[in-house]
N, C-alpha and C positions, 0 to 999 in steps of 0.2 A: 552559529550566528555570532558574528563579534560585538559585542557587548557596550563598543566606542559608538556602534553605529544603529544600537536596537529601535533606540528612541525616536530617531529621525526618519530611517529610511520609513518606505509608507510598506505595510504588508503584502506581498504577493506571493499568490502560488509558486510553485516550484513549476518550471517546463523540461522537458525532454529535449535535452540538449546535442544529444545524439542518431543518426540514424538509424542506428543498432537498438534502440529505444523504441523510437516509434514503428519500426518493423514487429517489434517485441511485442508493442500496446495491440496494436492492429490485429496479429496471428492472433494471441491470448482471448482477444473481444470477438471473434468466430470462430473460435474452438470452443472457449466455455459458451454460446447462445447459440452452438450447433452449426453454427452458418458451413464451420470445417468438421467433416464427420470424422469419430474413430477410421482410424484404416488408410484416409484419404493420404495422399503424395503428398510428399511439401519440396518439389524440387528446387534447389539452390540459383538455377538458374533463370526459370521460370519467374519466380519471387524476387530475384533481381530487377527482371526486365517488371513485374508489375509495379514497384516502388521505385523504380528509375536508379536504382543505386547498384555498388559492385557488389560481390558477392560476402566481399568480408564482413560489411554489416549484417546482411543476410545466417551468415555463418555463426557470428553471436548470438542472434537473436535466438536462433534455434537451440543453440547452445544453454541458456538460460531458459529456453523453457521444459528445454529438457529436465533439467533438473528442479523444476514445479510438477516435472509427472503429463505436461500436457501434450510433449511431442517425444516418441521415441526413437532414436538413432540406430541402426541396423547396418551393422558393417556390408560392405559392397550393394547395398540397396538403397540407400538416402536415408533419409528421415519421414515417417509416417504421424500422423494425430491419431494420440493415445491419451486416456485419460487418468490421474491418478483414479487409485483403490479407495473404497470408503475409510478406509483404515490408513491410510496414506494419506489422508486429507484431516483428520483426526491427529494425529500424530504430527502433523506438520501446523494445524490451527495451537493445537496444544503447546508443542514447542514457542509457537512465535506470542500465546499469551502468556507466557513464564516471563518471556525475554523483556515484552512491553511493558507489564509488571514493576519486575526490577527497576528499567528505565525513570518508567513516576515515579517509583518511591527517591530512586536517588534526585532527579530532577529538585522534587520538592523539597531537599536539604542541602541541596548544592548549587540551585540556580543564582545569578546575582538579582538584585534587584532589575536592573537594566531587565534584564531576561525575562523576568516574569511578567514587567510594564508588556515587551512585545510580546511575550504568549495572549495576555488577556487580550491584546488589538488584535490578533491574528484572531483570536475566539471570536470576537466581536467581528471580524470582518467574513467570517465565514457562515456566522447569522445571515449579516446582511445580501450575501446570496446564497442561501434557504430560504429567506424570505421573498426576494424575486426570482426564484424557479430558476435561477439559473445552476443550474445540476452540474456540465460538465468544469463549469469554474470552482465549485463546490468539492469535486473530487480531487481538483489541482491544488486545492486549498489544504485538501486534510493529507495528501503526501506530505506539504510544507509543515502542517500541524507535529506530527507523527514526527519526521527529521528532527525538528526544534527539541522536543523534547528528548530522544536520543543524545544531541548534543550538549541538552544544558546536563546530563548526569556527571560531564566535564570526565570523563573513563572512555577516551577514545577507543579501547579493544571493546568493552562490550556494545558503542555506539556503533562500531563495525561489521558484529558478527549479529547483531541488532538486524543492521540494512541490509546484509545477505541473506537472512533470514527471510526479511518483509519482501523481497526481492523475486522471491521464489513462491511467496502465495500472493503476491501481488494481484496476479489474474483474478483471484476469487475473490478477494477484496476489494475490487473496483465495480467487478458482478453485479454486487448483492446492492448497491446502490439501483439498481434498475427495480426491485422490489418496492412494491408502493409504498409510499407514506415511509424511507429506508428513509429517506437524507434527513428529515425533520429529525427520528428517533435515534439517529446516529448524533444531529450537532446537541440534541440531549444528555446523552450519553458524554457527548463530552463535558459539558458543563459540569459535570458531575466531578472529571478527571481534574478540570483547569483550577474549580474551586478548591478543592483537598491540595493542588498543588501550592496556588498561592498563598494558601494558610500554613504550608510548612509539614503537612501531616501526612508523613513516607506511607504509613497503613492505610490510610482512606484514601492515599492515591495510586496506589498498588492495585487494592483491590479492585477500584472503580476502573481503572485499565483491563484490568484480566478478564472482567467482568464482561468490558467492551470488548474485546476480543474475540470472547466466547459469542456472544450477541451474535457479532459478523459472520460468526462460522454459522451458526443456527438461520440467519438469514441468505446466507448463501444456499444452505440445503434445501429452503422455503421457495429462492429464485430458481433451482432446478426442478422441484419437481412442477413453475407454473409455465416451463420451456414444452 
């Protein structure tokens, strides 16, 4: 976020600015709510012609979620839906609340002023759709949440290895918002983060991240077993 322009521009989600993206979002949201079973075909060209696009979007998408564990690649066979292991999804929630962790705590002593005015509007503006039900702006909202604060740790390697991280459990993280009464206990959770950020306090914002991370995973577990 540039810091000339935090105060002015008005807050908005983050969009998928790529096709390779929203091929990405689409597979990810019928693999994890079953719609695509273990086992099932993901042909490159089939998946073309149903998203209208060439194959090389196609080919990314699969690509990245490969490496979430959701689709597995098989030489001279294509690509099948697979699901990560319990232990694999443990392991990769784990890793990515270490990372967000870090992130708040540095956030919180490195952000400028500017930065933190737009975190608390971005806070505030993602109340305001929780509070009119609007869910899938709510989820565009907390990608943008989530980025911001990677950015403001002003350590562009770890803001990097951050997004590839969040990139790859993406899927499951978008999930677990379908779990009832998920989006209100999430924009709580954040409050929790945004406050310790903007008082300065690397420990209460660390923790109340990791905290919320773990949350996400534990509800994600809660949305599989009500599939």
């Amino acid at each position: 976020m540039d810091p000339s322009t935090a105060e002015t521009a008005p807050p908005a989600p983050t969009k998928s600015v790529t096709r390779a993206v929203e091929v990405r979002l689409q597979l990810a949201e019928e693999i994890v709510t079953g719609q695509l079973s273990p086992g099932a075909a993901l042909d490159e060209s089939e998946l073309a012609r149903r998203f209208g696009v060439s194959r090389t979007p196609v080919r990314e998408a699969l690509r990245v979620l490969a490496a979430s564990g959701l689709v597995e690649s098989r030489a001279h066979r294509g690509a099948v839906v697979a699901h990560p292991t319990p232990q694999r999804l443990v392991d990769m929630f784990e890793t990515m609340a270490e990372l967000e962790a870090l992130c708040a705590g540095l956030a919180a002593t490195n952000m400028t002023s500017a930065e933190r005015r737009a975190l608390e509007r971005l806070h505030e503006a993602m109340g305001a759709a929780m509070r009119a039900g609007e869910a899938a702006r709510y989820r565009d909202f907390n990608e943008t949440f989530h980025a911001t604060i990677y950015q403001a740790t002003h350590n562009a390697y770890l803001a990097e290895i951050t997004t590839e991280t969040r990139t790859r459990v993406q899927p499951f993280r978008r999930a677990q918002f379908a779990a009832l009464g998920r989006i209100g206990k999430s924009h709580a959770e954040h409050e929790a983060v945004v406050a310790a950020i903007l008082r300065g306090d690397r420990t209460a914002a660390a923790t109340a991240m990791r905290a919320h991370i773990f949350i996400v995973r534990d509800a994600y577990g809660r949305f599989l077993e009500e599939l």
